[in-house]
C-alpha positions in Angstrom: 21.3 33.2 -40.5 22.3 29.7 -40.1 20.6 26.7 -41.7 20.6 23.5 -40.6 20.4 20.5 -43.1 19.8 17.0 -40.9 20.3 14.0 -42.8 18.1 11.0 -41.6 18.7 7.2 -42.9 15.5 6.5 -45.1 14.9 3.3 -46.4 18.8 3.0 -47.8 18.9 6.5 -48.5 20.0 9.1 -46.7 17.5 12.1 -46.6 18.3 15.7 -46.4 15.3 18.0 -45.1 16.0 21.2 -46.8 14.9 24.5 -44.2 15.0 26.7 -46.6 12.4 29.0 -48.6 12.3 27.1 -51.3 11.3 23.5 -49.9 13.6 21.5 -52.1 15.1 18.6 -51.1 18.1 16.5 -51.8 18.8 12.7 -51.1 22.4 11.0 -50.6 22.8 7.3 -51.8 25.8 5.2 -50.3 27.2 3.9 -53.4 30.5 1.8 -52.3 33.9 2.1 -49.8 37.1 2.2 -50.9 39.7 0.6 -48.4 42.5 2.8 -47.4 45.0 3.1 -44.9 45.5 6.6 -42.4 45.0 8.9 -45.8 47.8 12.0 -44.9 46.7 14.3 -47.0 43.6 14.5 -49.7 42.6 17.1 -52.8 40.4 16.8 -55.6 41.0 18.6 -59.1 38.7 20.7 -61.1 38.1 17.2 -63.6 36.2 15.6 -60.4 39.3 13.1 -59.9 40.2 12.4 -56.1 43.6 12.3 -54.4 44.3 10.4 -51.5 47.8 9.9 -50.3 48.1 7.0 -47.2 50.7 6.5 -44.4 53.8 5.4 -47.0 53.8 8.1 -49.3 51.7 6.6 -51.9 49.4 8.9 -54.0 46.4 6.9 -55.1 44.5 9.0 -57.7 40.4 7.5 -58.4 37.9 8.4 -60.6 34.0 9.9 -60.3 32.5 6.5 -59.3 35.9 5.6 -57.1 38.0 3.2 -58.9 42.0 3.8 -59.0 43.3 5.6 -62.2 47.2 5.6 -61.1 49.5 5.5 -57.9 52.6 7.4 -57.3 54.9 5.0 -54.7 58.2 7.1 -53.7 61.6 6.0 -53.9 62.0 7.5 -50.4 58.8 6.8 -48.5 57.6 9.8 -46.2 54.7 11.5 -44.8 52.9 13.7 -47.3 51.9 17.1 -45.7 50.1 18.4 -48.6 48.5 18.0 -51.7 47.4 20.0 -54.4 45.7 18.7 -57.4 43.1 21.8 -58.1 45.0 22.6 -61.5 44.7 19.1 -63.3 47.6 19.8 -65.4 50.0 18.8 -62.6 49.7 17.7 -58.6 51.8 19.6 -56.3 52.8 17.0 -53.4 54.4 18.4 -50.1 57.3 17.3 -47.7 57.3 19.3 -44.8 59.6 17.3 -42.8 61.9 16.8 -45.6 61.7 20.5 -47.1 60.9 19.3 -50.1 58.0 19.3 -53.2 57.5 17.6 -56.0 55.2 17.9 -58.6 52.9 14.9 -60.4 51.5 14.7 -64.1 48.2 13.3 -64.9 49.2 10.2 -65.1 51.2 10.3 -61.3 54.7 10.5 -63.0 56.6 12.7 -61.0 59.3 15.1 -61.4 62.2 15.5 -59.5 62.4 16.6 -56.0 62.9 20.0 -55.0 64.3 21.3 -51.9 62.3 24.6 -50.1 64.9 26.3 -48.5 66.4 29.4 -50.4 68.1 32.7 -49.3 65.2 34.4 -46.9 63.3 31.5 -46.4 63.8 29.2 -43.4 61.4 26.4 -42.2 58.7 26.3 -44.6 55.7 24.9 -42.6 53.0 24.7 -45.2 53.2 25.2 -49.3 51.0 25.0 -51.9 50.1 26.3 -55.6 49.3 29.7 -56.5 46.4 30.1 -59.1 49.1 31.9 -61.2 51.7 28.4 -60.6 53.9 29.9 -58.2 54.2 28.8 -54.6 52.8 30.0 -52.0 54.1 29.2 -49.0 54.7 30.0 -44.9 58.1 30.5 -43.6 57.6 29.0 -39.8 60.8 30.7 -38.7 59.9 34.9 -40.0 55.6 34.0 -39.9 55.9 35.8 -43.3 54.0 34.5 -46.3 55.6 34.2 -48.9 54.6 34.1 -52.9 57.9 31.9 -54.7 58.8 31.4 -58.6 59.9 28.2 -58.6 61.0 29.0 -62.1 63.3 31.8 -61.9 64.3 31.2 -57.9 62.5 34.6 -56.9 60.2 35.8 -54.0 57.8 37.7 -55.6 55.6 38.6 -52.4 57.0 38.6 -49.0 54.2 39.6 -46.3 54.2 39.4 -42.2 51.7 37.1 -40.7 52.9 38.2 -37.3 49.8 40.7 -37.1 47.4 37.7 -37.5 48.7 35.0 -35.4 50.0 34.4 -32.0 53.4 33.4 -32.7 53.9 30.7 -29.7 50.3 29.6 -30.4 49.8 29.0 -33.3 48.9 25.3 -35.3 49.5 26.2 -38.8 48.3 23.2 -40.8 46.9 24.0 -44.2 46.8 26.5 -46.9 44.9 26.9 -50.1 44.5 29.3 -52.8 41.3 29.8 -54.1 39.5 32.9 -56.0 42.4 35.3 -55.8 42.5 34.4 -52.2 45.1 32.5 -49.6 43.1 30.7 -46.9 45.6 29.8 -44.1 44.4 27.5 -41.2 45.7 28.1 -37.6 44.0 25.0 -36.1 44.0 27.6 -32.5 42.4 30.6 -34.2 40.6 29.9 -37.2 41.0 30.2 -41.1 42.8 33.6 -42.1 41.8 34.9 -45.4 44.2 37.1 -47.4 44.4 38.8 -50.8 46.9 37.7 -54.0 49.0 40.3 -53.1 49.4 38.9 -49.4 47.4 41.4 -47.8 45.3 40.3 -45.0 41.2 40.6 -45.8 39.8 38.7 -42.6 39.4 36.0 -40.2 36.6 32.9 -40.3 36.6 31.9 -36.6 36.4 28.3 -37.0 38.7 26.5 -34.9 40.1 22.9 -34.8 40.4 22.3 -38.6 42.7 20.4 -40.0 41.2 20.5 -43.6 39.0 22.5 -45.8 37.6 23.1 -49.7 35.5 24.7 -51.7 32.7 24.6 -53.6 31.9 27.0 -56.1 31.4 30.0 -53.6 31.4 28.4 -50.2 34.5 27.2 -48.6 33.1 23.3 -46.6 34.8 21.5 -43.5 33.5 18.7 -41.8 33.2 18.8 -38.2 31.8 16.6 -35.7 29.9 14.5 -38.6 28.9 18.2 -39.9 29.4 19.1 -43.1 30.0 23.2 -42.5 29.4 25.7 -45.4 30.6 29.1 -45.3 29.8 31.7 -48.1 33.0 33.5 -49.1 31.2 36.5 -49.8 28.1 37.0 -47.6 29.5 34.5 -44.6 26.3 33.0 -44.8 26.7 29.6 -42.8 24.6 26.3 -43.3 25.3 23.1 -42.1 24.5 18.9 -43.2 24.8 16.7 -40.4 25.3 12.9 -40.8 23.6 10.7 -38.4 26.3 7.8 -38.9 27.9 6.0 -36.5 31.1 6.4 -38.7 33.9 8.3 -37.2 34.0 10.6 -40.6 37.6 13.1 -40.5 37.1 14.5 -43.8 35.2 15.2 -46.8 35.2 16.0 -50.0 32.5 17.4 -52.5 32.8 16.6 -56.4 30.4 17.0 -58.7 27.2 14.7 -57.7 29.2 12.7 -55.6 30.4 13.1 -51.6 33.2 11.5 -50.3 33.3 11.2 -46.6 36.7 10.0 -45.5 37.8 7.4 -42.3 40.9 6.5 -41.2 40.4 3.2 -43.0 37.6 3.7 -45.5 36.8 5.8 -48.1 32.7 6.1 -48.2 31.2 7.1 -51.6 27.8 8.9 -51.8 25.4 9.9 -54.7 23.6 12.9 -54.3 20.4 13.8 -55.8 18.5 17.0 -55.9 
């Protein structure tokens, strides 16, 4: 079953009618924007701290009510791919067109840069943190995924995608680890879901993505101005929509807080329930 959440502007507020059993409802409040420019790549860590990184390479890390903690500015500006910041002890920050990752303390001081490619691993497309602190990462040239010790210089888990995607197809874009799982989004076929030990559990067919998270046990994308929640367990889907004349691209959910992310604005909302 699919619920549907429509937010309507109220007065200032932004009103959710809840269709669900128990009639409950829950209000947004706009709060403030934070100016950015063409964010590249976002996260949020388990602390409720935002990371936004913009068109230069910078990584501009902001508090619960949005104000700037620190910025990381590179020595050698590029676009960031990926971030990771889940963890909170350090901020995994991807280079795919560099082949190279780096990884940021709490306070955005980073270490030094370090280059993907090792023996039997080409092109690495998309990387991120394991929940263990490995790597996990997609080798574009063999479709395998691939579990790395940065550490010790060892693959640890080396598994064939070439089962699950169509190989001249496919728009790998983003990858996360979440509850002993690797979600892996193919913006042509949707978000494929596999185990810790790389073996392949299912398919959400949700196409067009370019970004996802979670909260608690729902993975969240926006869409079309439509926050989409899907249950990780029961695949129960429901859905907020935002009657805003904003062009949102993202979102991200933290604590009592939504931030719904433009190209050149950063739009902070309290929710209430």
């Amino acid at each position: 079953m699919r619920i549907q959440i429509k937010i309507l502007p109220f007065f200032g507020l932004i009103y959710l009618a809840t269709l669900q059993a128990s009639g409950q409802s829950t209000t947004l409040q706009w709060e403030k924007s934070i100016p950015i420019t063409q964010p590249s790549a976002i996260s949020k860590d388990r602390n409720g701290f935002i990371y936004c990184a913009n068109d230069l390479g910078d990584v501009i890390k902001y508090d619960h009510a949005g104000n700037i903690i620190n910025t990381y500015s590179p020595d050698k500006p590029g676009v960031i791919t990926l971030i990771e910041a889940w963890p909170a002890l350090r901020t995994l920050v991807f280079y795919a067109d560099f082949q190279e990752y780096l990884f940021l303390d709490r306070f955005l001081n980073a270490s030094p840069n370090y280059q993907v490619s090792r023996e039997n691993i080409g092109f690495s497309v998309l990387l991120t943190l394991s929940e263990d602190n490995n790597l996990w990462l997609v080798d574009n040239e063999s479709l395998n995924l691939i579990k790395f010790d940065n550490t010790t210089d060892q693959i640890l888990i080396n598994a064939s995608l070439n089962n699950y995607i169509l190989e001249a197809n496919n728009r790998l874009n983003f990858i996360k680890a979440y509850q002993q799982q690797v979600f892996i989004n193919d913006a042509n076929a949707g978000i494929l879901v596999f185990d810790n030990l790389g073996n392949f559990m299912k398919k959400l067919p949700v196409k067009g993505l370019g970004y996802f998270n979670f909260l608690k046990d729902e993975l969240y994308y926006l869409s079309d101005n439509t926050i989409n929640f899907i249950h990780l367990y029961n695949l129960q889907e429901r859905s907020v929509t935002i009657r805003s004349d904003k062009d949102y691209q993202n979102v991200l959910l933290v604590k009592d807080k939504a931030f719904l992310i433009g190209p050149r604005a950063i739009d902070i909302y309290r929710v209430y329930r």
